[in-house]
N, CA, C and O atoms as a GROMACS GRO file, in nm:
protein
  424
    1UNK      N    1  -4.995  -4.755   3.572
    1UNK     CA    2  -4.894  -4.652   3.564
    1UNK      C    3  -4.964  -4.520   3.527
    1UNK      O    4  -5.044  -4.521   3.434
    2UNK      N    5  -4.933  -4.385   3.607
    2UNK     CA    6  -4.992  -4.262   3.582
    2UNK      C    7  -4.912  -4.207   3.445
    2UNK      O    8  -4.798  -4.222   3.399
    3UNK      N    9  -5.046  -4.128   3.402
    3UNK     CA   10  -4.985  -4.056   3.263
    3UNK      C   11  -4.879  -3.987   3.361
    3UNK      O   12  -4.893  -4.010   3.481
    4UNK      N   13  -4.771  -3.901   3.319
    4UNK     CA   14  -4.674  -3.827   3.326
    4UNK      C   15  -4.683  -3.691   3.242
    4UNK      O   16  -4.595  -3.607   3.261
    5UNK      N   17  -4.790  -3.662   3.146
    5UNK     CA   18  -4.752  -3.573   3.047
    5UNK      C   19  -4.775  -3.431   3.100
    5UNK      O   20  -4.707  -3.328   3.096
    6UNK      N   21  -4.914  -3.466   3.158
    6UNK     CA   22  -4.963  -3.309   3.234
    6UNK      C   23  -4.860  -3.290   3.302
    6UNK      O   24  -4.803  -3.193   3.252
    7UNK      N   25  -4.773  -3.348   3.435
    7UNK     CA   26  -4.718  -3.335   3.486
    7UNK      C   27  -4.587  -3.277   3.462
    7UNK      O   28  -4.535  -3.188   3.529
    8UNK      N   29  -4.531  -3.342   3.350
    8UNK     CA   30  -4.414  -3.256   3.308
    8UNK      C   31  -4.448  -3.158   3.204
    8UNK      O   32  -4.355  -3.085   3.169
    9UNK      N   33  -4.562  -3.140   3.148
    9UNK     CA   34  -4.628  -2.966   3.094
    9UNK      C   35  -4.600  -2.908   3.207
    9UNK      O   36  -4.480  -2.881   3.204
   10UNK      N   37  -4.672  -2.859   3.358
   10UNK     CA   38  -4.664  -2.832   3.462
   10UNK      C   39  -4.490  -2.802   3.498
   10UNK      O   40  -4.433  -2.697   3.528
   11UNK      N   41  -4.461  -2.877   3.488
   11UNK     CA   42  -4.290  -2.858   3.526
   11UNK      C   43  -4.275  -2.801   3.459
   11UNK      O   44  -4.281  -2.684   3.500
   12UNK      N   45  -4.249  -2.811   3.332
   12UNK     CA   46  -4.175  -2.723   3.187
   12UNK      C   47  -4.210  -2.558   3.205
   12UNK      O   48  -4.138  -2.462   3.177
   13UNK      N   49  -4.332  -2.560   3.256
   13UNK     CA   50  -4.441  -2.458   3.230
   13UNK      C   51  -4.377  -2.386   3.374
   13UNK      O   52  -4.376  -2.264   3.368
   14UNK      N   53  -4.323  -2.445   3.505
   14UNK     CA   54  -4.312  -2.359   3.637
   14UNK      C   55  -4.127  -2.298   3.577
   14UNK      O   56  -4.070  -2.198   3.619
   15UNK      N   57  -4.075  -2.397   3.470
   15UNK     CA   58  -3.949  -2.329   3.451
   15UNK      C   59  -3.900  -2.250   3.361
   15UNK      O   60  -3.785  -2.210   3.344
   16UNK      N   61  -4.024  -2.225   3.289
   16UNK     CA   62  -4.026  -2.075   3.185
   16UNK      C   63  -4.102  -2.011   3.182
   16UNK      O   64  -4.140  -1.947   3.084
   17UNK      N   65  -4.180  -2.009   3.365
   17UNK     CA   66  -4.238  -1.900   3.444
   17UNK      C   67  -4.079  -1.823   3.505
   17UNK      O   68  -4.073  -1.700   3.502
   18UNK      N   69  -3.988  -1.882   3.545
   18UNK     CA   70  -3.869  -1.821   3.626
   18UNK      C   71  -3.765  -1.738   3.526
   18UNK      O   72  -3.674  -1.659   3.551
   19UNK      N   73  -3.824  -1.794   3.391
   19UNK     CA   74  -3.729  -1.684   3.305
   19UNK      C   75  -3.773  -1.554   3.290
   19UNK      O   76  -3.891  -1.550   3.255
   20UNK      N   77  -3.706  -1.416   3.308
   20UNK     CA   78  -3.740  -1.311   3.328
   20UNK      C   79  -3.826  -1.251   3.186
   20UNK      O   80  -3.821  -1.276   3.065
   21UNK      N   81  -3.909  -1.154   3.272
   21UNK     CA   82  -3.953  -1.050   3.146
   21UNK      C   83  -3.888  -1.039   3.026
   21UNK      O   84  -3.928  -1.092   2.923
   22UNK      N   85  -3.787  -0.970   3.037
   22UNK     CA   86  -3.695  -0.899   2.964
   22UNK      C   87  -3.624  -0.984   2.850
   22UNK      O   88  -3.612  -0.944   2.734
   23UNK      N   89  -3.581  -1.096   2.895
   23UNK     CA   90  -3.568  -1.183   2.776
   23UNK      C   91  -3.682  -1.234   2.697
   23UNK      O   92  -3.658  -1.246   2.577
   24UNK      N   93  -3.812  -1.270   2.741
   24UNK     CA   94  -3.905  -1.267   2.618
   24UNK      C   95  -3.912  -1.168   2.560
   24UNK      O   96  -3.910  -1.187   2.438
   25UNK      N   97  -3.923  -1.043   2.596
   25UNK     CA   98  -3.914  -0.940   2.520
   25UNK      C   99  -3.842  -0.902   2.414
   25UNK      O  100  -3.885  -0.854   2.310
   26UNK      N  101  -3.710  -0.929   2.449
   26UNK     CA  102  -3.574  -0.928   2.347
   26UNK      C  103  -3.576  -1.032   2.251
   26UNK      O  104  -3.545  -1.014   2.133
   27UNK      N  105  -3.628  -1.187   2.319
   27UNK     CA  106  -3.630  -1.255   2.244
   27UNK      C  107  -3.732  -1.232   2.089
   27UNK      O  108  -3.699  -1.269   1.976
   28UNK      N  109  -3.847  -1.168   2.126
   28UNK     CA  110  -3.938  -1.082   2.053
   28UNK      C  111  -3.874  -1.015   1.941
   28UNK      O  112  -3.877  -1.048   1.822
   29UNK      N  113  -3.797  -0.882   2.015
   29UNK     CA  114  -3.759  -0.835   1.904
   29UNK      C  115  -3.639  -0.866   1.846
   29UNK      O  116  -3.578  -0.788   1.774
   30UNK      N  117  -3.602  -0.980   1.875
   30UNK     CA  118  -3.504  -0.995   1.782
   30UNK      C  119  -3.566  -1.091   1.647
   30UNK      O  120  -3.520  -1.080   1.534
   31UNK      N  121  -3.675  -1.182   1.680
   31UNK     CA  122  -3.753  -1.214   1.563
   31UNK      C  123  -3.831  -1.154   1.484
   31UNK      O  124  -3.854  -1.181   1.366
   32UNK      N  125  -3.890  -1.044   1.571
   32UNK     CA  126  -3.940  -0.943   1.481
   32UNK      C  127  -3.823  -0.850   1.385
   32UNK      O  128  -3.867  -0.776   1.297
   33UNK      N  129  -3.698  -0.860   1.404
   33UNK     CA  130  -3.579  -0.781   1.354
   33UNK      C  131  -3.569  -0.888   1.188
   33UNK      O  132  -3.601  -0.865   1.072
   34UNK      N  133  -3.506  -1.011   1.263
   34UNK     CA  134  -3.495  -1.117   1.171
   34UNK      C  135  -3.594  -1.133   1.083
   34UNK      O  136  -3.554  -1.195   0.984
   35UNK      N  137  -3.724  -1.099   1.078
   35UNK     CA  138  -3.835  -1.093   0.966
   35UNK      C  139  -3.860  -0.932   0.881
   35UNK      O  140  -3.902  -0.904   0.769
   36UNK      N  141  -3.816  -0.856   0.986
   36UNK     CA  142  -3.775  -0.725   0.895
   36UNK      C  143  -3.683  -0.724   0.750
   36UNK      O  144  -3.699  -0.684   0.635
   37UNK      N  145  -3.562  -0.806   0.842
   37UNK     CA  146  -3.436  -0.790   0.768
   37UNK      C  147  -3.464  -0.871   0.614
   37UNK      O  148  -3.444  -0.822   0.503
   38UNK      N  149  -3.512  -0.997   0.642
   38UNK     CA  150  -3.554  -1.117   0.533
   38UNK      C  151  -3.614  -1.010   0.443
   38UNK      O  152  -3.552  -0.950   0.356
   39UNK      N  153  -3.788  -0.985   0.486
   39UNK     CA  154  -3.855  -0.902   0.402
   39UNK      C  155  -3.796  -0.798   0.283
   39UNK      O  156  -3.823  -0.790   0.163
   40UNK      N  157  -3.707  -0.723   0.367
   40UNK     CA  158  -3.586  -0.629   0.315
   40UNK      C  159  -3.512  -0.634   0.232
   40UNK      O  160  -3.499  -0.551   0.142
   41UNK      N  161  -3.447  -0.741   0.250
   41UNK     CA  162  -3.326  -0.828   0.166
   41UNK      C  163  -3.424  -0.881   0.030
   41UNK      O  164  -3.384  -0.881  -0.086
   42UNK      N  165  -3.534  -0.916   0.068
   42UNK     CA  166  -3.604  -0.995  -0.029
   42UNK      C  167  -3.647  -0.846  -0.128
   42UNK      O  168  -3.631  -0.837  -0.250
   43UNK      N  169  -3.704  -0.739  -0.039
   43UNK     CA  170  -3.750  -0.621  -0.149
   43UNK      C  171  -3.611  -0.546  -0.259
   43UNK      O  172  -3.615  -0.517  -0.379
   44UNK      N  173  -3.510  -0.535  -0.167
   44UNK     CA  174  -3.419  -0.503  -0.247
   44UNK      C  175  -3.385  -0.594  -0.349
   44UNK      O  176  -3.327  -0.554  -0.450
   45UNK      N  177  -3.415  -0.714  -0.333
   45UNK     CA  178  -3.359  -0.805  -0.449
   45UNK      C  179  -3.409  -0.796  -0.543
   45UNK      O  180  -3.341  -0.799  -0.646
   46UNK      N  181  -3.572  -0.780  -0.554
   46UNK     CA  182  -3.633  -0.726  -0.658
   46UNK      C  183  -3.616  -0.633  -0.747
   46UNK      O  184  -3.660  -0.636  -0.862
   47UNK      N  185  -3.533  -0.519  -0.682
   47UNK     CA  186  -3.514  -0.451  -0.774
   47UNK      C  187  -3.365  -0.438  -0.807
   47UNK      O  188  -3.328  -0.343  -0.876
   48UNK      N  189  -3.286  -0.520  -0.767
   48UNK     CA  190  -3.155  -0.534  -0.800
   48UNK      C  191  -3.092  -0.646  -0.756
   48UNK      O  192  -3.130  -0.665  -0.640
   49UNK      N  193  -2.978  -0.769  -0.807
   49UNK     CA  194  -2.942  -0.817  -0.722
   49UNK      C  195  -2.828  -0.782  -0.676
   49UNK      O  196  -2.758  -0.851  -0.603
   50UNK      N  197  -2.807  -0.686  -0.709
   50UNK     CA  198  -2.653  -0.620  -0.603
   50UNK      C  199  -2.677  -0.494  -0.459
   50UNK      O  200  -2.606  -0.422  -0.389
   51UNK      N  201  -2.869  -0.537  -0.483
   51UNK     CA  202  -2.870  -0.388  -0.382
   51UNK      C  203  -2.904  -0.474  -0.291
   51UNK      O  204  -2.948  -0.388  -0.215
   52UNK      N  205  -2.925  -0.594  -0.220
   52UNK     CA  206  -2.894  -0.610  -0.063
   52UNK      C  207  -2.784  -0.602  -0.005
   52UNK      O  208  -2.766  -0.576   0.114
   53UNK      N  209  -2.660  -0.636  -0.128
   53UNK     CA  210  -2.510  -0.645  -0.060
   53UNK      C  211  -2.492  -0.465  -0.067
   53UNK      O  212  -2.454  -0.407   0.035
   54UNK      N  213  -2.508  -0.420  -0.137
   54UNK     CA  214  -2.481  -0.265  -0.127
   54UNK      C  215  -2.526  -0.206   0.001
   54UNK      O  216  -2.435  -0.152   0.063
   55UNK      N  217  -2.651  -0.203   0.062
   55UNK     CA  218  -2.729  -0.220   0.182
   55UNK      C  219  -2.653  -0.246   0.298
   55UNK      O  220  -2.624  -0.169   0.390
   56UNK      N  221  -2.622  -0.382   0.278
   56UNK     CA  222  -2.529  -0.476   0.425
   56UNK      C  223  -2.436  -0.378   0.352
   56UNK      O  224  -2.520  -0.291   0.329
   57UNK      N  225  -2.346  -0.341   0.311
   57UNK     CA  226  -2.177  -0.261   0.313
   57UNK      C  227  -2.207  -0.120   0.365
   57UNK      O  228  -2.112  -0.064   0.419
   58UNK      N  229  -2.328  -0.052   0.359
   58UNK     CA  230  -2.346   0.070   0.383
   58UNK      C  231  -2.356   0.070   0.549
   58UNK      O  232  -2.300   0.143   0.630
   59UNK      N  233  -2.456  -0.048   0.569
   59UNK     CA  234  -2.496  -0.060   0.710
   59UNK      C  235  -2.329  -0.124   0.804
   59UNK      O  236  -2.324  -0.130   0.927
   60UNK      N  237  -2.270  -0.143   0.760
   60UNK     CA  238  -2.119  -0.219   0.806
   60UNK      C  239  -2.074  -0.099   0.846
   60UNK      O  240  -2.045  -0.073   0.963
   61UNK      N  241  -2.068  -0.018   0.749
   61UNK     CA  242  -1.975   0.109   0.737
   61UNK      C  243  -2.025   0.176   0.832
   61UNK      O  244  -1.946   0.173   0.927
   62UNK      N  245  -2.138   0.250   0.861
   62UNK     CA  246  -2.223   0.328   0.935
   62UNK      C  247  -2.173   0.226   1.073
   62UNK      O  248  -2.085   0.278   1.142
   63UNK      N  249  -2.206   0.134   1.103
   63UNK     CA  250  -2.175   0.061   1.240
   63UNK      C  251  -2.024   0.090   1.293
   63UNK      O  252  -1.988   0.137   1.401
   64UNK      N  253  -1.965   0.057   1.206
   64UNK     CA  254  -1.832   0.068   1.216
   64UNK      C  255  -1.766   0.218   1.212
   64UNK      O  256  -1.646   0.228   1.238
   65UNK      N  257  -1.821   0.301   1.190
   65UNK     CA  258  -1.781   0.421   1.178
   65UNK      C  259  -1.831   0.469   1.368
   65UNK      O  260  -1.754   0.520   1.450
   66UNK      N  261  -1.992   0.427   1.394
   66UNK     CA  262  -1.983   0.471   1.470
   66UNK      C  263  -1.942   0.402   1.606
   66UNK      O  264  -1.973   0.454   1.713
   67UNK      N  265  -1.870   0.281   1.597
   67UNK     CA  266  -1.774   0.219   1.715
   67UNK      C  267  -1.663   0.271   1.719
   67UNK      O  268  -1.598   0.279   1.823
   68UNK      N  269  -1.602   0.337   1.550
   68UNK     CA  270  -1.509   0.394   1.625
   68UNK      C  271  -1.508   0.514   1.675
   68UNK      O  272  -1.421   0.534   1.760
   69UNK      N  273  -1.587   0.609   1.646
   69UNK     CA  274  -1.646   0.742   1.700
   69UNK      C  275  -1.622   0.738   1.859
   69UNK      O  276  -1.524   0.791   1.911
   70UNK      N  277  -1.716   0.673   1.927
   70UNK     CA  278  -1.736   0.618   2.038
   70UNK      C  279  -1.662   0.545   2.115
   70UNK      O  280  -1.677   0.554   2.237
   71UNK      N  281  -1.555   0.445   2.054
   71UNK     CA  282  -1.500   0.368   2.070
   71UNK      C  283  -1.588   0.271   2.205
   71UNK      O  284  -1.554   0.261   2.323
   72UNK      N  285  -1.677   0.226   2.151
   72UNK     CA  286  -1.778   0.097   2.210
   72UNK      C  287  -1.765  -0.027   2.136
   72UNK      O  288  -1.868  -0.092   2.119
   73UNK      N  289  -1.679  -0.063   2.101
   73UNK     CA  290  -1.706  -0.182   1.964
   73UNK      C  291  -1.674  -0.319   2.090
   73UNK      O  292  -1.619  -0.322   2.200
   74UNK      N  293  -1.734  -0.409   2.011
   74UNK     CA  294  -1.695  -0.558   2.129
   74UNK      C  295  -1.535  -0.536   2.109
   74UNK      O  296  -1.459  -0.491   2.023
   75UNK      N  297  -1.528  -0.600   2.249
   75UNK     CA  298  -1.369  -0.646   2.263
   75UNK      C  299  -1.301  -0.688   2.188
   75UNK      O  300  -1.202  -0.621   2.157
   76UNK      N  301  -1.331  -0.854   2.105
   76UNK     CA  302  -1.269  -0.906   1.978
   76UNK      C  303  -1.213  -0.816   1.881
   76UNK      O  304  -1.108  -0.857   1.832
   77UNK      N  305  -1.268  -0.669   1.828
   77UNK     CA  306  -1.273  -0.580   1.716
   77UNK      C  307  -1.205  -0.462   1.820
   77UNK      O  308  -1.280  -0.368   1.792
   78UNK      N  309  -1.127  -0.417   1.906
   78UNK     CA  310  -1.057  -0.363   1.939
   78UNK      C  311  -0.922  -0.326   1.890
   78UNK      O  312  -0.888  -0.208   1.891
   79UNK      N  313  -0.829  -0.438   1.838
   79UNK     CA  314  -0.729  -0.390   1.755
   79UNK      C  315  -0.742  -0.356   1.636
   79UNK      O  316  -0.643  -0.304   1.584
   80UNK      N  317  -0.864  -0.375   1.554
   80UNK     CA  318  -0.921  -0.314   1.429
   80UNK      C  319  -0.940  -0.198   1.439
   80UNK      O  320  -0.906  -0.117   1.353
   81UNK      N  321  -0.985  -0.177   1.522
   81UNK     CA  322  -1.042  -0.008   1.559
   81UNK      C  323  -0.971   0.066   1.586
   81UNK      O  324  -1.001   0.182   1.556
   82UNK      N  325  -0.834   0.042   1.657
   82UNK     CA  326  -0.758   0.138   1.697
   82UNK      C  327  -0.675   0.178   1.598
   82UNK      O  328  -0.619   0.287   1.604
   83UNK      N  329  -0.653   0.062   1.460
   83UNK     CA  330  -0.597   0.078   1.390
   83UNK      C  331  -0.703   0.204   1.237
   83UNK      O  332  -0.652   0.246   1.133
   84UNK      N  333  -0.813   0.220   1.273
   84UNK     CA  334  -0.946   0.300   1.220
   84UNK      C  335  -0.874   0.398   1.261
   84UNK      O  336  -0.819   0.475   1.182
   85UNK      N  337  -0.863   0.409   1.388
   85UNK     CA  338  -0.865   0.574   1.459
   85UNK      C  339  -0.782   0.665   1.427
   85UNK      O  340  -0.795   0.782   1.461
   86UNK      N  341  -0.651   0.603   1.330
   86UNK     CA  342  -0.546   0.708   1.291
   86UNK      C  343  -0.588   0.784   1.194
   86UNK      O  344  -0.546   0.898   1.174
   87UNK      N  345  -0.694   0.712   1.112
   87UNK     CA  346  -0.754   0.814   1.012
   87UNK      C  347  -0.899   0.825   1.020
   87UNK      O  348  -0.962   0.882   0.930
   88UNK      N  349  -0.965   0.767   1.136
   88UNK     CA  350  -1.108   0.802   1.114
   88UNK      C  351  -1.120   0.878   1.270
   88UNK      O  352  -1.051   0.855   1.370
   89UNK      N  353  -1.220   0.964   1.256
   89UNK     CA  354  -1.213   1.081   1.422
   89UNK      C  355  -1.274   1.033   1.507
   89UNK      O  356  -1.384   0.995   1.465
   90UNK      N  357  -1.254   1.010   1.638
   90UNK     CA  358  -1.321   0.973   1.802
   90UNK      C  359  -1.290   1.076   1.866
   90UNK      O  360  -1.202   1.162   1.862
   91UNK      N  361  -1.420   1.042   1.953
   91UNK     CA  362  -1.505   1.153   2.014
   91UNK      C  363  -1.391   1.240   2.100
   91UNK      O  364  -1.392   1.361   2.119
   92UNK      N  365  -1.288   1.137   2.151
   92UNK     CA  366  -1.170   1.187   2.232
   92UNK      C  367  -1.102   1.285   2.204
   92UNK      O  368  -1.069   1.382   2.273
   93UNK      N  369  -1.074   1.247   2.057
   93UNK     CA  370  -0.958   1.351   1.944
   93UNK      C  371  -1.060   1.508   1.991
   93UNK      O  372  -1.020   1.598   2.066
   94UNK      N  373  -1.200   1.502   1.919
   94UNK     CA  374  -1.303   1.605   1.842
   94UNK      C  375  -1.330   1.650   2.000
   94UNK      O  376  -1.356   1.771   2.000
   95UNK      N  377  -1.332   1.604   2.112
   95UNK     CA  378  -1.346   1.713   2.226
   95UNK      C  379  -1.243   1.737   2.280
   95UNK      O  380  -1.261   1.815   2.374
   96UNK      N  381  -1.099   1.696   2.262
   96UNK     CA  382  -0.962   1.761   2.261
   96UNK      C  383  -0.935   1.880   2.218
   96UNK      O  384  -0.879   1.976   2.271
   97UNK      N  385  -1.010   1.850   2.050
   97UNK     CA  386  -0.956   1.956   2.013
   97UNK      C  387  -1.072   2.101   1.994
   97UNK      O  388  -1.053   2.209   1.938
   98UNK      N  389  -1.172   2.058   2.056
   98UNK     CA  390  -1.316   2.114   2.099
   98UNK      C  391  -1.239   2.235   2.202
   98UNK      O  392  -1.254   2.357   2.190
   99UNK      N  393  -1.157   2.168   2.299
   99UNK     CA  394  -1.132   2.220   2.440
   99UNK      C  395  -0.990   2.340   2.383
   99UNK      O  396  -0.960   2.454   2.418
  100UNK      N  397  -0.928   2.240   2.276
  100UNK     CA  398  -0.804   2.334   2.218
  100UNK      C  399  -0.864   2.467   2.191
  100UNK      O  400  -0.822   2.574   2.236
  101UNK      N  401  -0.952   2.452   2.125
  101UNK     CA  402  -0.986   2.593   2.063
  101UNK      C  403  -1.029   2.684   2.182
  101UNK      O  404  -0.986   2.799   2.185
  102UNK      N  405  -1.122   2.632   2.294
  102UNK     CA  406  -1.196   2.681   2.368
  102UNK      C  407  -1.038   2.799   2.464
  102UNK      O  408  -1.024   2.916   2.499
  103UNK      N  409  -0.976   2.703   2.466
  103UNK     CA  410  -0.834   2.790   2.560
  103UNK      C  411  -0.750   2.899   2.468
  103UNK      O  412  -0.671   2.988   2.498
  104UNK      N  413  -0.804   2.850   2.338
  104UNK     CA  414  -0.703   2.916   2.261
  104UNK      C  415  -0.830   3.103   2.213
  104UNK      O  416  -0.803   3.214   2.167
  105UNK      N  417  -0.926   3.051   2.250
  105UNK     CA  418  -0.964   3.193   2.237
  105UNK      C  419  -0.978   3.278   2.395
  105UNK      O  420  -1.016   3.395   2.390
  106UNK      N  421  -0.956   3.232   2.494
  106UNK     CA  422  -0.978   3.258   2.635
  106UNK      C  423  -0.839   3.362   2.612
  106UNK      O  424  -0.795   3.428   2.706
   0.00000   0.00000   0.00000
């Protein structure tokens, strides 16, 4: 009976030749992200243990501020956002009223 092992290395090896560039790449940096973040979490802890969660709430806020700015947020978080927008400003409102002014001095 023939070994099999080279053979299916060889296979394995012709079917994550067909996976594109671009996902090793991403796949990359998203582990390089995930060892940032650890490192991070781990330095802030040192000097506090309430400053990684302070960190993650700042970084929430900032994200979230700017989905609704933009209004780009995933689909799921769509009725959250719209319910943001009555008191937080998108880009829609701020060049509305960009254009208001613009007619109102013409």
């Amino acid at each position: 009976m023939p070994d099999l092992a080279p053979l299916l290395i060889f296979a394995a090896f012709e079917k994550l030749r067909q996976i594109p560039l671009q996902f090793w790449i991403n796949l990359g940096l998203c582990a390089l992200a995930l060892i940032m973040v650890i490192r991070f979490w781990r330095a802030l802890r040192e000097i506090n243990s309430f400053m990684p969660w302070l960190a993650t709430m700042i970084a929430a806020a900032m994200i979230l501020s700017y989905w609704t700015y933009n209004r780009n947020e995933p689909r799921f978080l769509t009725p959250f956002v719209d319910k943001l927008t009555l008191v937080l400003p998108t880009k829609a409102k701020h060049d509305a009223d960009l254009e208001r002014l613009r007619r109102s001095r013409d």
